[in-house]
N, C-alpha and C positions, 0 to 999 in steps of 0.2 A: 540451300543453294547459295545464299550471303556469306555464309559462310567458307563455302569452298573457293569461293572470290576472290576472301580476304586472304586464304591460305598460299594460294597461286601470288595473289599482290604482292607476301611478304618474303616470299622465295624468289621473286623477282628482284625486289628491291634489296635483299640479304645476299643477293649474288652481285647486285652492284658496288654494295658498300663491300662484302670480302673483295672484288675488285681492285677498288680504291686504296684499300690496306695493303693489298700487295702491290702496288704499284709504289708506294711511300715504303723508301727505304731507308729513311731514318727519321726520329722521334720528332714532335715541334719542343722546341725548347720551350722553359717555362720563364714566369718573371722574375726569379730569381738567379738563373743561370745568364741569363739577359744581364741581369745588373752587375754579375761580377766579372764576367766576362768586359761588360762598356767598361767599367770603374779600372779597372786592369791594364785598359787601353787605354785609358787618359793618362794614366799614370805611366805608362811607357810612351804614352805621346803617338802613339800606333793608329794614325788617322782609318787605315786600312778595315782594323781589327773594331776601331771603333762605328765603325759604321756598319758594317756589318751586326754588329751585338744590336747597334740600334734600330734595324729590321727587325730582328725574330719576334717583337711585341709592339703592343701600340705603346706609342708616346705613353699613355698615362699608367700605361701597365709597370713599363723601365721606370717613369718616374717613383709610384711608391717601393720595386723593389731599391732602387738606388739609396731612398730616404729608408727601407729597413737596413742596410745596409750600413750606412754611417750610424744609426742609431747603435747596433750592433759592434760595432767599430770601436767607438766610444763608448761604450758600457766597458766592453772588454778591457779596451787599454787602460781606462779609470781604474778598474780591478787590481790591473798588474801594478801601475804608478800609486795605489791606496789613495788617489784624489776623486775628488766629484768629478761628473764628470761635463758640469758645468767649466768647469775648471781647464780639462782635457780640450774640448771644444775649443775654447775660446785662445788653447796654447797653440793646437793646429790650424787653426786661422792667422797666429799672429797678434793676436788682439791682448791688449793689458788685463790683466787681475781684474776683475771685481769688485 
């Protein structure tokens, strides 16, 4: 009997969730797609665009993709330039040699 309960329960709730799915007609973004998109819009100054990117995730989600992001940044460029990328860093901020 418990059993045929749960079967009923989960076909209920499995027609809610397909539901739900059909109603969302596009994907959530992730915190990656979040952080290049804001970084994108700072960079074009796109108050717009920026605010928006900074909805799709929480604050703390946007913060670490934004911090993989520069890491990645800076690894990269360091590569191309043959420097550290202490060195890189510290050129894109403006800051003196070490």
């Amino acid at each position: 009997m418990w059993g045929r309960i749960r079967r009923i329960g989960s076909r209920v709730t499995g027609s809610w969730r397909m539901e739900e799915r059909a109603e969302r007609t596009e994907r959530p973004h992730n915190l990656f797609e979040a952080a290049a998109a804001y970084v994108s819009a700072c960079a074009e100054d796109d108050q717009d665009r920026l605010d928006e990117a900074a909805g799709w995730v929480s604050p703390e989600a946007l913060s670490f993709g934004v911090n993989e992001l520069a890491c990645r940044a800076v690894t990269a460029l360091a590569r191309e330039r043959d420097e550290s990328p202490g060195t890189v860093a510290r050129a894109l901020l403006g800051l003196p040699a070490a």
